[in-house]
Structures are given as structure tokens and as C-alpha cells.
N, C-alpha and C positions, 0 to 999 in steps of 0.2 A: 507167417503167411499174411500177404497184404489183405485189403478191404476188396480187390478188385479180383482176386484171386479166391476171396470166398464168392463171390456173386450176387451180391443180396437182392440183383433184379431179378433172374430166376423165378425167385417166389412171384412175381407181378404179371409172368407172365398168363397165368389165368386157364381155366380149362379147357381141353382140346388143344391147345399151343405145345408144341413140346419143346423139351429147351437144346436140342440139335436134331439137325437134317442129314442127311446124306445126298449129295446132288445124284439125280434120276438119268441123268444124260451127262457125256465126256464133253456133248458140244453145241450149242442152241440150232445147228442143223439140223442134228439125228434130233432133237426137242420136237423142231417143228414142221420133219420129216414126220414123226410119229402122231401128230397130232394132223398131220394131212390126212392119213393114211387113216384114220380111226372114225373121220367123218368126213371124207373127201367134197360132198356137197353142203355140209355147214360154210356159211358165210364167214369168211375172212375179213372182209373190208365193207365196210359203208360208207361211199364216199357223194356227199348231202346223197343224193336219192338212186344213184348207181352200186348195187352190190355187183361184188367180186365172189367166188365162195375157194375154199381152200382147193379143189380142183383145178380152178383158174388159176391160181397165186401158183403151183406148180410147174402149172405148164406156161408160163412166161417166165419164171425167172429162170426154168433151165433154158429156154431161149436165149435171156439175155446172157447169160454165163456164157452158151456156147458162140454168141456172137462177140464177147470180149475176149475169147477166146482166139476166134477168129481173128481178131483185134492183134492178137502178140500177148494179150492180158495173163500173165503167167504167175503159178505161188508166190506167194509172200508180198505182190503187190500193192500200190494204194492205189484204191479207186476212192476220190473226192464225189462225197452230193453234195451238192447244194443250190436245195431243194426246199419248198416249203412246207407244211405237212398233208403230201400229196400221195395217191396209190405209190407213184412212182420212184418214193423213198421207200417203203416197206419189199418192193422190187425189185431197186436195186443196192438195195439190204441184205439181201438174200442172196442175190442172184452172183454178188462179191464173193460172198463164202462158197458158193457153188462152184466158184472159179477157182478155185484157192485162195483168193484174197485179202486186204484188209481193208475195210469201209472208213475211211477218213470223213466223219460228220461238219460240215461248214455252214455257220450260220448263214441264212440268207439277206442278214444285214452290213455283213461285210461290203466295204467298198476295197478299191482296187489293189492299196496296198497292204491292207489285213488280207484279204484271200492270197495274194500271191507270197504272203509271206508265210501262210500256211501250207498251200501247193509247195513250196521252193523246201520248209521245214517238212514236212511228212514226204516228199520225193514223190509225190503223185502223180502215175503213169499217165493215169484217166480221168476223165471229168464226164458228171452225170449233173444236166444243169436245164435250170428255166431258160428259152428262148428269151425274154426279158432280160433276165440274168446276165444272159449271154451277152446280147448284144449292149446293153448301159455297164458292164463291167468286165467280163469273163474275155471277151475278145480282146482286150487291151493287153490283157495280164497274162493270158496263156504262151503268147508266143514267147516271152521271156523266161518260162519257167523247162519242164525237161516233161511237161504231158504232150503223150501222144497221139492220145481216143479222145476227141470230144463229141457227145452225146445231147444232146436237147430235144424239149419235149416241153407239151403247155399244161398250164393248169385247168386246161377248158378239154383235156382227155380223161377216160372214163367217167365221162358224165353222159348220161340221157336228156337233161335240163340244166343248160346254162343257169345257175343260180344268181340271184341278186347282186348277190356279195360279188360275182363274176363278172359282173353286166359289162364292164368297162375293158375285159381280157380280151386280145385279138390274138392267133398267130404271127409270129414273127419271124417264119421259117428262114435259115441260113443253110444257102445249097452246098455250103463249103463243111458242113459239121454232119455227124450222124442225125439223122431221126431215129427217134426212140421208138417208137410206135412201127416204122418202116423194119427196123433191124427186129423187131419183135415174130413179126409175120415174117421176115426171109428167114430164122430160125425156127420158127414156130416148129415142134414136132420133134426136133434133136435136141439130145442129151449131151452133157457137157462132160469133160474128163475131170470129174472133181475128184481132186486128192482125198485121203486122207487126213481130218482134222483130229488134233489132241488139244486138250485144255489148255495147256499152255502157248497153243497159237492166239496170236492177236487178232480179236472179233474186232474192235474199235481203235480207231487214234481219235479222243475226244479233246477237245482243247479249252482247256482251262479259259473261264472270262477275263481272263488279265486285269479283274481290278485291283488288284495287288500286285502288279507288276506283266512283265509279256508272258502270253499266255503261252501255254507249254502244250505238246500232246500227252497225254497219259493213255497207257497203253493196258485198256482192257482187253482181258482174255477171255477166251470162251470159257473158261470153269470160271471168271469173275461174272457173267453176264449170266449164265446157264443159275450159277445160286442164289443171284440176288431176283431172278424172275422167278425162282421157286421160292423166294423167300416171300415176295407181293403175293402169289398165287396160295400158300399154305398160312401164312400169317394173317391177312387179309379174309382168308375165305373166297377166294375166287374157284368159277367151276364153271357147271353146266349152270344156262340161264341165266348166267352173268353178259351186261352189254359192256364193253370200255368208251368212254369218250377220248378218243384222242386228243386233248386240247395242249398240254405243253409240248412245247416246238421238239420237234424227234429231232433233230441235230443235238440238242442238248440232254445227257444223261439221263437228267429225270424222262423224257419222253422218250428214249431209247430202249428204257428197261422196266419202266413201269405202262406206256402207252403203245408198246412194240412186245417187246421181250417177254414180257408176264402173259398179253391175250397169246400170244403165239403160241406159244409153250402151253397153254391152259386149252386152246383151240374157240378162243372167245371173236366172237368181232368186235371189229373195231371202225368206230366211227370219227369222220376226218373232216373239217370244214375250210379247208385249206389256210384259213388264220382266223385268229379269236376276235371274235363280235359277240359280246355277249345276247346280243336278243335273237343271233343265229344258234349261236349254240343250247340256248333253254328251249329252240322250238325243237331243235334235233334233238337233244335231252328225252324231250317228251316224245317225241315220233317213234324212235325207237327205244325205247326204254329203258336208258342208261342207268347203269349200276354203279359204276365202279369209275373214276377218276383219282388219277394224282396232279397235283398242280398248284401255282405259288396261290398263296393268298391272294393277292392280285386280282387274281383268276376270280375268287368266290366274292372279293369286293364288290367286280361288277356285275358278277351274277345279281349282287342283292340288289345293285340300284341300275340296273337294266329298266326303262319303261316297260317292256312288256312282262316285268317280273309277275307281277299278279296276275298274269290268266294262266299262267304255266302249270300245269301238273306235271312236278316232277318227285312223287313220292317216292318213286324205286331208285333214284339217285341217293344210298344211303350209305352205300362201301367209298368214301371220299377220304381222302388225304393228299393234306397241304405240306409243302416244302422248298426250300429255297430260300426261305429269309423267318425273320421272326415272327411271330404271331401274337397279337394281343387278346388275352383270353376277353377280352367288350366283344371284338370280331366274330369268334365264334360265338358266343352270346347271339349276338345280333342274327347271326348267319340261323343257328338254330330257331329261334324265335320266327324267322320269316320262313323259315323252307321245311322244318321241323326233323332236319339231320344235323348231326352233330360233327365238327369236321375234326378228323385226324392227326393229330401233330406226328410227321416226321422228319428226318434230319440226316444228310450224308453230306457226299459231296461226290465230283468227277473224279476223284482218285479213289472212293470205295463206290465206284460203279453203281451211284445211288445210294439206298437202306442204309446206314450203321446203326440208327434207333427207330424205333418207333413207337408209337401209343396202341398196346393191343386194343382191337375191334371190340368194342363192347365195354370200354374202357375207359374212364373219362379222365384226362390229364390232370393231375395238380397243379396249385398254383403255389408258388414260395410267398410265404408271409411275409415275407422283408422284405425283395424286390419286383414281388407281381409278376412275377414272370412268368407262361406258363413251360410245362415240363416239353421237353419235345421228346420224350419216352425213355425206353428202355434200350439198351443194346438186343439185335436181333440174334437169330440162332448163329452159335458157333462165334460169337464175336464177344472182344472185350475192349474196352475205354475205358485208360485208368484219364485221370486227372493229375498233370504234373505241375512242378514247378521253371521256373526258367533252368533252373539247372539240372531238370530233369528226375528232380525227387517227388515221388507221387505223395498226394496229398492227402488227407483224413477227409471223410464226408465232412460233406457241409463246407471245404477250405475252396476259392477258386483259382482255376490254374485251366492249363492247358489243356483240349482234350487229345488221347493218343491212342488211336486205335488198330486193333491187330481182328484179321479176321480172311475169311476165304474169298472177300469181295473186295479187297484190300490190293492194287494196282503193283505190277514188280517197280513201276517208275516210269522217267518219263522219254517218249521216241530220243533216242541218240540225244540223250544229257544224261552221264552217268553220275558227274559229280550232283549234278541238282535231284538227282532221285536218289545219291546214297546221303543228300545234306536230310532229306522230309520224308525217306521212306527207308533211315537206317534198321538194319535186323528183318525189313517186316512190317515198324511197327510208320504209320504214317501220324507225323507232327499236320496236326489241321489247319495251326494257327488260329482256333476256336476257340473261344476263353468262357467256362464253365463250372459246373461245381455237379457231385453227386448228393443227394442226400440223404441220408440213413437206410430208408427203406429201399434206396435204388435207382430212382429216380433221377433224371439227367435235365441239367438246366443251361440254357445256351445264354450266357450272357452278351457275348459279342464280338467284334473282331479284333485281335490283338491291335490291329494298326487304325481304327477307328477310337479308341479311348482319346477323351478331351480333360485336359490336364487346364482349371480352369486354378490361379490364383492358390496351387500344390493339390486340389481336389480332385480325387480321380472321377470320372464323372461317364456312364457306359449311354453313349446315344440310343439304345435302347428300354433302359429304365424309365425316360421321356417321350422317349414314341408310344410306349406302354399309358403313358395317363393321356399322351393328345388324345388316342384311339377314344377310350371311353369318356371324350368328348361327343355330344348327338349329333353336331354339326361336321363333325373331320373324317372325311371318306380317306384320305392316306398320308399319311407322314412321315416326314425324316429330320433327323438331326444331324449337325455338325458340328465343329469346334472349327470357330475363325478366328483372327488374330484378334485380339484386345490390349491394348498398351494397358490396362492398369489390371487386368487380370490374365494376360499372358496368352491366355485362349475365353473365349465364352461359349454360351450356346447357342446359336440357328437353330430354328424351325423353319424346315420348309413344309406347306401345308397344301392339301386340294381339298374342298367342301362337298361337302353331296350334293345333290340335285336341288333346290329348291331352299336349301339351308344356309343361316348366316353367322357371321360371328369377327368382332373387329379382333386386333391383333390384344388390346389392353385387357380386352374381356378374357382371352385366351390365357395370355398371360399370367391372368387372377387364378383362373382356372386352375391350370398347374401349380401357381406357387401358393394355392392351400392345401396341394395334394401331394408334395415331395420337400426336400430339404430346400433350402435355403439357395444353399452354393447348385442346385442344379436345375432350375428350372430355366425356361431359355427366356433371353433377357431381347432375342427378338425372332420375330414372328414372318414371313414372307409367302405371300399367298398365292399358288399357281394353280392353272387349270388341271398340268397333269404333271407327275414327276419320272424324270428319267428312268428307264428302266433296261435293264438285259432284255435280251428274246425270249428269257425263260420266267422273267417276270420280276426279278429281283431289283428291287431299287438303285441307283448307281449315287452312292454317295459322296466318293470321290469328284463325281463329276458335279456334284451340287455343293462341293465345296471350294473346287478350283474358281466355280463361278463366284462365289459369294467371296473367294480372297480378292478375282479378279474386277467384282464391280458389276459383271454383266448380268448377275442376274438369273434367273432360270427360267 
């Protein structure tokens, strides 16, 4: 019996945790059907200062279902959002599966030819989309594609009080496309002919960030999306008297399942500030009472050096966990020190529908005495992550290798690519491309991406063992590294750095800095200082693209 097959996390899971679930629901409908239905005037949505309550949230999405309906919108469909994190995703969230359909999520930073090459890849019927949208991108691209419903709608609806953040929103109405809000009120009161769902129908097409190559749809199901929101909801602690801040982008996974899927399912609300500002979101933080957030580090960066950090009370924001990219245990230091919560390491990705690990609540991550890293948990209920080698031989703790995980939140593959989901998701089990180690007691450590190692002079060298010492610099608000070309050592290291607020520091100081706090061969040999670093929608740094720059000269 292997190392991974006894389970030595189990024990870490701590009390009250149990070490499996049984999913509560066949399908995040009847979920959040049953949680209508239980407090029908509980508040669903706070979007800034406009509530919605789970009463409302019913009776528009069977609207919209029965007006897509209307539409020709028939089972097994793709209906396209993209949207920003608006009521009008969590509506027409719903309102898809009401129809029989599937919700194809589209970031709202795509330009013309990434959306249509998502519309054209997921075959999408329908399009649910910002009048803005529409008009700087969505109109170019749709007539070439095979949709037939377009839908638009502003971000300045269900609001009572144009906010700040809005000040500058107009309507853009186009007489040629649906209105969302019109088609709401001509259905208002009819019910839709919703099928039959089983677990095995596709809740999601979410599409991989293509920074390792073009992004793909992976096809979560409702038993994937249904267990990984009882997983946030029963691991976590979520319940009655829990707020959600909606802050990671809902097109992307993590805000899918942990800022959608979890409050729904739990019957929490959720609060929405159409995109992140951090000095809007610690007033709404505070206003309403936020408990509970998942979201990249990123996220809690700017929390900490927002100006109006210091008048905020936000004591009851204590149910937090971070994910998406690495984490330097200075970060949370820091973060707990100013806010006095302690943030959560967890760790998945868009093919396990969110969760594979996490750091049980009440729980404080280790750190590996070798390479400072911290833990980004344990494997959740029902799930296992051995650690392989390249040839697929699992490894002894403490060895690093691949992570490979098997579990019920675990994707069958990816929309119409059979070979590319039986290459990464053979048996079952999905190949992450994570490169990791277990340790004795169970504990899981993310060292980095197999295709980011910098091979500098035969030195393997992980650009996160060095973002690890920039962080616990007082001066370096975010960092990244890369490997660029070097004639006499083949590759070296970049840094690229952003300073906090009022903070300084030259590039030689920095330098110093690191090379009396790591080896020799890996400290970065140069420094490049920018106001902010590339990032995903979802918060993740984009290193590739801070690399292409610095082979090609331009800079970042």
C-alpha cells in the first residue's frame, strides 16, 4: 500500500471536519431551489446598496429561462455571459439551467478574437452581455459565429444609487439585440419547461487561462460544482449569519463556486461591486458584514495598502481564503498583523471545479524549512493527490514531483477534445502540471509550474522560492520572477517588482537583500521595477507575459 493510499492527511483534518461527504443534491438547481424555498425573503444578492432576496432571484430567472425559451433556447445548449460581477450573471446562471442548458463563462476582458474563438469553440446559441461589451466588441464577432439570442443589459440596473465606481456608466441601448430587463417583464410570472437535470449534465464550459497554451473548455458538471460548494460550505463553516463578498471575477472558477455556488447552496448573500477597488470593497466589507471571501492574494494585497485601510472595521471578515497563485507566508504575516485574520491557503484549479486542498479553518499552515514555502493544505473530502514522477511513479514524502489528483470534483475533460482530456485526465485521474511535494505528516506543498522552472548555468532554480524572500522584503507590495536568456549562464533570474505605497528600495539593495537570504546560483541577478504586474481576471500573475517582454526588450 502506497503513502497516498494510507492518507496521512486525514489525521490534520481537525475536529468537526469529517473525512467524506455525501453530496446533498443531484444538482446545484434542486441546491438552490431548496434554499429558495427555505427562506424565500432572505436576501440573495447585495449589489453596493440594491438587495435582491431569494424570492426575487426566482422569479426572474424563471422569466429569463422562459423567454430563452421563447428564444428556440433548447437542452443541452450554450448560453455565453459575459458579464462582469453583475446581478445579471448570478441570473443568467440560473436561469440557463432552468432552460436545460449550459452556461459557457467569458471573461469580460477578452477582446474580439478570444471571444469568438470561444463562442465558435463551445457552439454557443446565445449571448448574455454588457451593452458596452456589445458594442466595442460583441457586434463585430457575433455575426461570424452560429449565435442566435443576443441579450444586453447595463451595469447601472438593479441599482437604487448610481455608485462612484459607476459615475462614468451610460446606457448604450441597441434596438437590434434583446434587452434583458424588457424580456424580464414580458416573462415576468411564466414558468419555464425545465428538464430534468442529473449530475452528469454540464453546469459549466469554463476555459482554462491559456497561459500554458490555448485555452480549452472544461466541462464541469453539476455533481462537480454541487460537491465542491458543499465542500466551501461544510469545510469552511459557512451557514446562517455568514455574508459572501463576491470579489473574484464569477466567469472564473474560483468566483463560480466559492462566490456563487457555495452562498447559493448555503442560502447566504452575496455581495457584488461590479469590479474590485479595494477602498470600495472594505467600505462594503464593513457595511454589510462580510464573513466569508475566496480570492487571489492579490485581492488581500490591496486590501492591506488601500488608503482607507485604517478606518475600516472589518473584524467579522474572518472566514477568508486565498487561491490562485502562491502565497508568501511575510503576506499573510502582514495581512494578519493589520486586519488581525489569518488568510487561508487553498489550491485547485478549473479542471477540479475549484477545492483539491485546503488549510482547515482554525488551522494555521506550515511552513517547509528548506524552501519557505507555505503549505497550501491538505486534500479535501473524498479526494486524493499522490505526487508522481515524470514517468508516472508516485513518489515517497518529502520527494517532488507532480501533483495527480482523483476525486468527485475532478472534470470528465475538455468540450469536444477527446485526445487532450484522455492526454491530462487519463482513468479519472487529472495530470495538474503542478510540481509539489507531500510531507510526512500530509501536508501539501506547491512549488511551481512545471514549464516555469529556470534552468540557470544546470541549476534548477523554482521562480517561486525567490518571490518567497522578495515578499518578506517591507518595501515589495508584488513580485515575480523569470528565467531570461543569458549567454554565459544559459538562463538567469528577473525580478520584476511593484513597491507599496510610500516605500523605497534601489535595485542593488534588493539584490543584497536576497543573496544573503538564498543560494548563490538563485538569487535574481536583476531587478525591474513597475507600478503594477500583469495579471489574469482572476488575480494571478501572468509570467509568461513578463517574460516574453523582458526576452523581447519592451519592458513591462
Amino acid at each position: 500500500m502506497s503513502v497516498y493510499d494510507e492518507r496521512p492527511w486525514l489525521a490534520l483534518y481537525g475536529p468537526g471536519i469529517p473525512r467524506e461527504i455525501e453530496p446533498e443534491h443531484e444538482n446545484m438547481l434542486a441546491a438552490f431551489g431548496e434554499a429558495a424555498a427555505r427562506d424565500p425573503d432572505a436576501i440573495a444578492i447585495r449589489y453596493f446598496d440594491h438587495p435582491m432576496t431569494y424570492r426575487e432571484l426566482e422569479t426572474l430567472t424563471d422569466a429569463l429561462a422562459a423567454g430563452l425559451q421563447d428564444q428556440g433556447f433548447g437542452r443541452g445548449e450554450r448560453l455565453a455571459v459575459y458579464l462582469q460581477n453583475v446581478p445579471q450573471f448570478v441570473i443568467a446562471m440560473i436561469a440557463t439551467w432552468k432552460a436545460g442548458g449550459i452556461m459557457v463563462s467569458v471573461s469580460p476582458m477578452l477582446k474580439h478574437k478570444e471571444l469568438a474563438a470561444q463562442l465558435v469553440d463551445s457552439g454557443s446559441t446565445a449571448l448574455i452581455t454588457l451593452e458596452s461589451l456589445w458594442n466595442t466588441v460583441g457586434r463585430e464577432v457575433v455575426p461570424d459565429t452560429q449565435v442566435r439570442t443576443v441579450i444586453t443589459t447595463s451595469e447601472v440596473e438593479f441599482l437604487d444609487e448610481v455608485p462612484d465606481l459607476l459615475a462614468g456608466a451610460r446606457r448604450e441601448r441597441d434596438e437590434d439585440v434583446l434587452d434583458l430587463v424588457t424580456l424580464l417583464e414580458r416573462f415576468r410570472g411564466q414558468a419555464p419547461d425545465t428538464p430534468s437535470l442529473n449530475g452528469d449534465d454540464i453546469a459549466f464550459l469554463t476555459y482554462t487561462s491559456g497561459t500554458t497554451g490555448p485555452s480549452k473548455g472544461a466541462m464541469n458538471t453539476q455533481r462537480n460544482v454541487v460537491f465542491n460548494a458543499q465542500v466551501y460550505r461544510d469545510w469552511i463553516g459557512l451557514g446562517a449569519g455568514d455574508v459572501t463578498f463576491g470579489v473574484a471575477p464569477f466567469f472564473h472558477i474560483t468566483g463560480l463556486i466559492g462566490n456563487l455556488a457555495a452562498p447559493l447552496l448555503s442560502g447566504m448573500p452575496i455581495v457584488m461591486s461590479y469590479r474590485f477597488d479595494p477602498d470600495v470593497a472594505l467600505e462594503l466589507i464593513e457595511r454589510y458584514g462580510a464573513t466569508f471571501t475566496v480570492a487571489s492574494i492579490t485581492v488581500f494585497i490591496a486590501l492591506m495598502n488601500a488608503p482607507s485601510a485604517e478606518e475600516r472595521n472589518i473584524q467579522k471578515f474572518t472566514k477568508i481564503v486565498s487561491g490562485g497563485a502562491p502565497i508568501a507566508p511575510a503576506t499573510v504575516e502582514a495581512y494578519e498583523e493589520k486586519f488581525g485574520a489569518y488568510i487561508h491557503n487553498i489550491y485547485g484549479l478549473t479542471e477540479t471545479t475549484s477545492p483539491s486542498h485546503c488549510v482547515p479553518i482554525g488551522t494555521r499552515a506550515p511552513v517547509d524549512p528548506d524552501s519557505g514555502a507555505l503549505s497550501v493544505g491538505v486534500p479535501i473530502f473524498n479526494t486524493v493527490v499522490r505526487v508522481v514522477d515524470d514517468d508516472g511513479n508516485e513518489l515517497a514524502a518529502g520527494e517532488v514531483g507532480e501533483f495527480v489528483t482523483s476525486g468527485p470534483q475532478v472534470v470528465s475533460g475538455y468540450w469536444e477534445k477527446p485526445e487532450e482530456s484522455e492526454s491530462a485526465i487519463p482513468s479519472g485521474r487529472l495530470h495538474t502540471g503542478d510540481v509539489g511535494f507531500m510531507d510526512e505528516q500530509g501536508w501539501f506543498y506547491l512549488v511551481d509550474r512545471k514549464k516555469d522552472q529556470i534552468n540557470a548555468s544546470g541549476y534548477k532554480i523554482w521562480p517561486r522560492d525567490v518571490e518567497d524572500v522578495l515578499y518578506a522584503n517591507d518595501a515589495v507590495r508584488e513580485a515575480a520572477v523569470v528565467g531570461v536568456p543569458d549567454e554565459y549562464r544559459g538562463e538567469t533570474v528577473k525580478a520584476f517588482v511593484s513597491l507599496k505605497p510610500g516605500q523605497s528600495v534601489d535595485e542593488e539593495a534588493l539584490i543584497a537583500f536576497c543573496k544573503e537570504r538564498m543560494a548563490a546560483y538563485k538569487y535574481p541577478r536583476q531587478i525591474e521595477f513597475v507600478e503594477e504586474l500583469p495579471k489574469t481576471a482572476s488575480g494571478k500573475i501572468l509570467r509568461r507575459e513578463l517574460r516574453d517582454r523582458a526576452i523581447s526588450g519592451t519592458g513591462a
